[in-house]
C-alpha positions as CSV (number, residue, x, y, z in Angstrom):
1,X,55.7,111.3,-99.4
2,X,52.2,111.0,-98.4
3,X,50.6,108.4,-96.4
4,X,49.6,105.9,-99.2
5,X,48.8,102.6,-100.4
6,X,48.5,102.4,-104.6
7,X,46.8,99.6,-105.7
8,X,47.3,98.7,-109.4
9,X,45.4,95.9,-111.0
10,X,47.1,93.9,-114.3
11,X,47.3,91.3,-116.9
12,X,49.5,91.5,-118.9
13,X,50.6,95.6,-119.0
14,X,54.1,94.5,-118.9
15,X,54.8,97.6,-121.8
16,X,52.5,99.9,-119.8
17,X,53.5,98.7,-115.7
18,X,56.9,100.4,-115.9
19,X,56.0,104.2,-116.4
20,X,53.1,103.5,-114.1
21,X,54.6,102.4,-111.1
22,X,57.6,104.8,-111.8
23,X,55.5,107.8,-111.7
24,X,53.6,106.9,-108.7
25,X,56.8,105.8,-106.8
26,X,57.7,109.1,-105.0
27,X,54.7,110.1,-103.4
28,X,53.8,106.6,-101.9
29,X,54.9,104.0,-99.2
30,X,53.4,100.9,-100.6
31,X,52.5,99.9,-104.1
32,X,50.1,96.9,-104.5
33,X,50.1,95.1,-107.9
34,X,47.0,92.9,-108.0
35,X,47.8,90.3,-111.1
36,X,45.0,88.4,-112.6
37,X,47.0,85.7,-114.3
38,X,49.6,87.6,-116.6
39,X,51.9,85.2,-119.5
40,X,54.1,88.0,-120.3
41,X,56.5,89.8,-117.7
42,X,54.4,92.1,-116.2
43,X,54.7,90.5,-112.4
44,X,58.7,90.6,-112.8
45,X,59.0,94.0,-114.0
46,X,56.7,95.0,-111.2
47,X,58.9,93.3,-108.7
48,X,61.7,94.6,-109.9
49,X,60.4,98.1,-109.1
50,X,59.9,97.6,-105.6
51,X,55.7,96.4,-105.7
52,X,54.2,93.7,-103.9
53,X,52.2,91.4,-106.1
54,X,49.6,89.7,-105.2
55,X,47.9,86.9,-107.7
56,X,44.0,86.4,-108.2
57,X,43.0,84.6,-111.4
58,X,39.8,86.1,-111.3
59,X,37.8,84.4,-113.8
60,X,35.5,86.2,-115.0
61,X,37.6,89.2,-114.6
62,X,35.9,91.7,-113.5
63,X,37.6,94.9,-112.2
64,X,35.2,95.8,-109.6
65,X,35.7,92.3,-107.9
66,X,39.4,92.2,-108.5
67,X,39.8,95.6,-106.7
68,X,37.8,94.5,-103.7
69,X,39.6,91.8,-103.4
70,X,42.8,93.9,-103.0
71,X,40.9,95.9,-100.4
72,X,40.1,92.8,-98.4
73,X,43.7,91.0,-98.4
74,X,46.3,93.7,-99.1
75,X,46.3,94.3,-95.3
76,X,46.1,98.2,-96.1
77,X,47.3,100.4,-93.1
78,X,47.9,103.6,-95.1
79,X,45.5,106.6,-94.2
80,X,45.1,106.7,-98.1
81,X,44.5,104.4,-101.3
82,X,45.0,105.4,-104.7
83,X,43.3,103.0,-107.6
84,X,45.4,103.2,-110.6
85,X,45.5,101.8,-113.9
86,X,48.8,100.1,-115.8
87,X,48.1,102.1,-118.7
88,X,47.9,105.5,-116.8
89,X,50.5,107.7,-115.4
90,X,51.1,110.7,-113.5
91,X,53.0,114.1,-115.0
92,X,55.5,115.1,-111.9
93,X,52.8,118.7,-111.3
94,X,49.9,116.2,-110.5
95,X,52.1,113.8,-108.8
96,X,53.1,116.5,-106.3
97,X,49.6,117.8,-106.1
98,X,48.2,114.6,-105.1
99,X,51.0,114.7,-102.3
100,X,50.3,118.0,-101.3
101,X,46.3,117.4,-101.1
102,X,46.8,114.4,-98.9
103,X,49.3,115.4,-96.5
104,X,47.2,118.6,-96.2
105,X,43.9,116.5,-95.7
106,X,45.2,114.1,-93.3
107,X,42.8,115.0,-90.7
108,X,39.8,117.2,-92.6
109,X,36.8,116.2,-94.2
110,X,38.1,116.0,-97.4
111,X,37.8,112.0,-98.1
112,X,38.4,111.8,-101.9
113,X,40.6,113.0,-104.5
114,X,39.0,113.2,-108.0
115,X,42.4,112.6,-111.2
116,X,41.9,114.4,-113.9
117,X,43.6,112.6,-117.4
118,X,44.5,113.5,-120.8
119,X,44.0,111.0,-122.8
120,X,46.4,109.9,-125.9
121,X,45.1,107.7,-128.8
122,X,47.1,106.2,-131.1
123,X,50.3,108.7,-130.6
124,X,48.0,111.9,-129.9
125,X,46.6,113.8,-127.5
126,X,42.5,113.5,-127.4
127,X,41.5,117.0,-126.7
128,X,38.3,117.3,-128.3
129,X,34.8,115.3,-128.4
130,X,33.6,115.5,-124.8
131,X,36.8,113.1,-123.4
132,X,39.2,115.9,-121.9
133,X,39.4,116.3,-119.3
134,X,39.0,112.6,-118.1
135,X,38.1,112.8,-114.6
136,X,37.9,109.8,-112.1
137,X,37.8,109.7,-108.5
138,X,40.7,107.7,-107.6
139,X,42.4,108.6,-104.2
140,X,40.5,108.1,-100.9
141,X,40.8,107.6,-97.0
142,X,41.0,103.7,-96.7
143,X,37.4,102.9,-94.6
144,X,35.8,106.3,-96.2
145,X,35.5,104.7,-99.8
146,X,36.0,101.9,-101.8
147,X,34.6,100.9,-105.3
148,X,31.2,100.3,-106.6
149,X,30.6,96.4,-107.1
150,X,29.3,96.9,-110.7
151,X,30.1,94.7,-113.8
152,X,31.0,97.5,-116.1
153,X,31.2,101.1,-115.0
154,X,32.4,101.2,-111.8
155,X,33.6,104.3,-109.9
156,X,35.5,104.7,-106.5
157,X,32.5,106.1,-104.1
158,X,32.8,108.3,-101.0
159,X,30.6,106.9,-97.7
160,X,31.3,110.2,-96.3
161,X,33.1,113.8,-96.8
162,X,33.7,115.7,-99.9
163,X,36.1,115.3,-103.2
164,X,38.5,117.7,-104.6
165,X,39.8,117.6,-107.8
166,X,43.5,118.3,-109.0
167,X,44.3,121.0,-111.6
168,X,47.0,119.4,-113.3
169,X,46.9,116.6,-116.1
170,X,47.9,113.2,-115.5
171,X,48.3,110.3,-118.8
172,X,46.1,107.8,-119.8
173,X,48.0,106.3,-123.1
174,X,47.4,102.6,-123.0
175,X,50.9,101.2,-125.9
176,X,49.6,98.1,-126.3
177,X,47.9,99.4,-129.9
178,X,44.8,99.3,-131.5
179,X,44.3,95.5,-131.5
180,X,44.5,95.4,-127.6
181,X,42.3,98.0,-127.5
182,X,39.3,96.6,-129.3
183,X,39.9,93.4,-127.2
184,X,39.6,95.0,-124.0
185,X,36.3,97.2,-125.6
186,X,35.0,93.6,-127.1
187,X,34.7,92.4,-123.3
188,X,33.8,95.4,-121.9
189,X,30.5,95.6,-124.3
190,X,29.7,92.0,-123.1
191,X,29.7,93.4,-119.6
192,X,27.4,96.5,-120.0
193,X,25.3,94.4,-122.2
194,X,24.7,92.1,-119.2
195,X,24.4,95.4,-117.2
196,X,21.8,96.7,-119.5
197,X,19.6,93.7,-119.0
198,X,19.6,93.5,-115.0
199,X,18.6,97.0,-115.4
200,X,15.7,95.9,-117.0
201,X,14.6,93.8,-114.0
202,X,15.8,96.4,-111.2
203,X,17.0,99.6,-111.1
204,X,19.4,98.6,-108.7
205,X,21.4,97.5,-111.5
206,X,21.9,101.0,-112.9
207,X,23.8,102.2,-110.1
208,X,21.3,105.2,-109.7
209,X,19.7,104.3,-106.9
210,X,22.9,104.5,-105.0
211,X,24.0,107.5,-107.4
212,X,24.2,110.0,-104.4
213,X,27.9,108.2,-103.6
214,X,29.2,109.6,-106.6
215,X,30.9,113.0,-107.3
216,X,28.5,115.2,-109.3
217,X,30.4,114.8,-112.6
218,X,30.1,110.8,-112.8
219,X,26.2,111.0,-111.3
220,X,25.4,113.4,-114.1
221,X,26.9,111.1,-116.7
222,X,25.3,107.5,-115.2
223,X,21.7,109.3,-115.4
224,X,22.7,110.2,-119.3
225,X,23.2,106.5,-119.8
226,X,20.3,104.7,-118.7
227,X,17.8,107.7,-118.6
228,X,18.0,109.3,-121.7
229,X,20.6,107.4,-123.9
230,X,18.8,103.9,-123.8
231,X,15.9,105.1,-124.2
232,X,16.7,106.2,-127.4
233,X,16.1,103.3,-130.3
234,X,18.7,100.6,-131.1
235,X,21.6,101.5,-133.5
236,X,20.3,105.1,-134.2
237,X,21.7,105.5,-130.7
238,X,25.1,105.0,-131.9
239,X,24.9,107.1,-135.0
240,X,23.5,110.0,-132.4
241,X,26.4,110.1,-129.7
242,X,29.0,109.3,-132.4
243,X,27.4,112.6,-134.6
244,X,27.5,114.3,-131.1
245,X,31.2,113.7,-129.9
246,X,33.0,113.8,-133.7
247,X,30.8,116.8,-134.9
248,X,28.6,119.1,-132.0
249,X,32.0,118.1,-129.6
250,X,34.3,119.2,-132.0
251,X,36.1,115.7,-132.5
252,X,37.4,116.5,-136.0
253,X,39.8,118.6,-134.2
254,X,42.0,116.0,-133.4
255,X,42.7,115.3,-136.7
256,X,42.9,111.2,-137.8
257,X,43.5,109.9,-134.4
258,X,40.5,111.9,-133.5
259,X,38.1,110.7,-136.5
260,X,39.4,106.9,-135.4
261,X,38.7,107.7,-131.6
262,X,35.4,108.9,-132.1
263,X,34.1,106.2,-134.8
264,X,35.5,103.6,-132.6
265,X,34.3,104.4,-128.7
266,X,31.3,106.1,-130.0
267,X,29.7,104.0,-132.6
268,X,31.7,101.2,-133.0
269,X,31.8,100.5,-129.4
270,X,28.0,101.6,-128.5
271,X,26.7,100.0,-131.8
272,X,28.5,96.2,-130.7
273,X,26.5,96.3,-127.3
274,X,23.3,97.0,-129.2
275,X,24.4,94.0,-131.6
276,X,24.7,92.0,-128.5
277,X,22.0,93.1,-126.9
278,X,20.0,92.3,-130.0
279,X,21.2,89.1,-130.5
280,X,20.7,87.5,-126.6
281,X,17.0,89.2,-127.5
282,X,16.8,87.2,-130.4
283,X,18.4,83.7,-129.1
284,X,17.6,84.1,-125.5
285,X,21.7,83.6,-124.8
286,X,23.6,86.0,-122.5
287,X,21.4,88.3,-120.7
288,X,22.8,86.6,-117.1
289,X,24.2,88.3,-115.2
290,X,28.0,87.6,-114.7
């Protein structure tokens, strides 16, 4: 077991919490649950697994500001911390791997661990369109790292050292169906709508002018965003990174699940912020930030 503190944040994951905290259990001393309000059983099933919750009824939510609040009053005396989702899990190969590359990297320069995920849709493994592997820097030396203090997009950073990344797969299959899942993407397009307007006034906003914090993969990706994909026209955008993921990224390959995947993060998704960043232009409503 390695020296580490897992901090999960919730609302309402009490059919995803289980088989999270269950597959992080054996290679950590201490598992945080951060709850943000839940009206189902998430905080009981937690409890009965042997985490300590924590309550915060963050309103706005906002994961970013969530997680530091964790960081602040968890009272973390672990060497490591380890930002996991409810809806993602780890296989037992990257479980132990994650053990072995802390305990080995106790005392070297290597700060950060970067997770890679497979990610299941609707029953299947996503395997094609530019989504596999899923990689997020998510274990890191408590005081070397924390998270970026971003309304939408927000990565764990490094202050200092290098990241490895593990070879084996862990989940990301969130089971609370399609309807959750274009709830959670309906907020999420509010926040990187607001995003995309603070960018307009400072490029602060962006996150690129503090983009050296990031591991290479996520840097790369955050200058595709606001250098080259917005500056691309309104709606066509869409239609270009969905033709781009379903057809020049092979997406089709995944069958129906993939064709749904596709259509919905890459259009549907992108074309709803350019709706709602179209309609604040037009009515003047909602460019704030939040």
């Amino acid at each position: 077991m390695a020296d580490i503190t897992a901090i999960i944040l919730t609302k309402n994951e009490e059919v995803n919490i289980e088989k999270c905290i269950r597959s992080v259990k054996p290679i950590v001393k201490r598992i945080v649950v951060v709850d943000s309000g839940s009206t189902d059983n998430t905080v009981n099933v937690a409890k009965s697994l042997g985490a300590e919750v924590m309550v915060n009824e963050l309103k706005p939510f906002l994961y970013a500001k969530q997680f530091l609040y964790a960081m602040d009053n968890a009272d973390i005396r672990t060497k490591w911390v380890f930002r996991i989702d409810a809806d993602e899990e780890l296989t037992e190969e990257s479980a132990r791997e994650i053990d072995s590359l802390c305990n080995e990297n106790e005392d070297t320069d290597v700060n950060g661990i970067v997770v890679r995920f497979e990610v299941n849709f609707m029953g299947r493994a996503i395997r094609h369109g530019g989504v596999y592997p899923l990689r997020k820097l998510l274990v890191f030396k408590y005081g070397k790292g924390n998270i970026e203090d971003r309304c939408m997009d927000e990565h764990c950073v490094l202050y200092e050292g290098r990241s490895v990344e593990v070879t084996n797969d862990s989940l990301h299959h969130d089971d609370k169906g399609l309807s959750a899942w274009i709830d959670k993407h309906n907020n999420y397009s509010t926040r990187e709508m607001k995003d995309y307007f603070a960018s307009l006034k400072s490029d602060t906003a962006t996150g690129l002018s503090d983009a050296n914090n990031l591991d290479a993969k996520a840097r790369f990706k955050r200058f595709l965003r606001w250098k080259i994909y917005y500056k691309l026209p309104a709606g066509f955008r869409a239609w270009a990174y969905y033709f781009y993921r379903y057809y020049v990224r092979l997406g089709f390959l995944d069958g129906r699940e993939g064709k749904i995947f596709c259509f919905m993060q890459a259009y549907w998704y992108r074309f709803l912020v350019d709706a709602k960043i179209y309609e604040a232009n037009k009515t003047g409503v909602g460019q704030s930030e939040l």
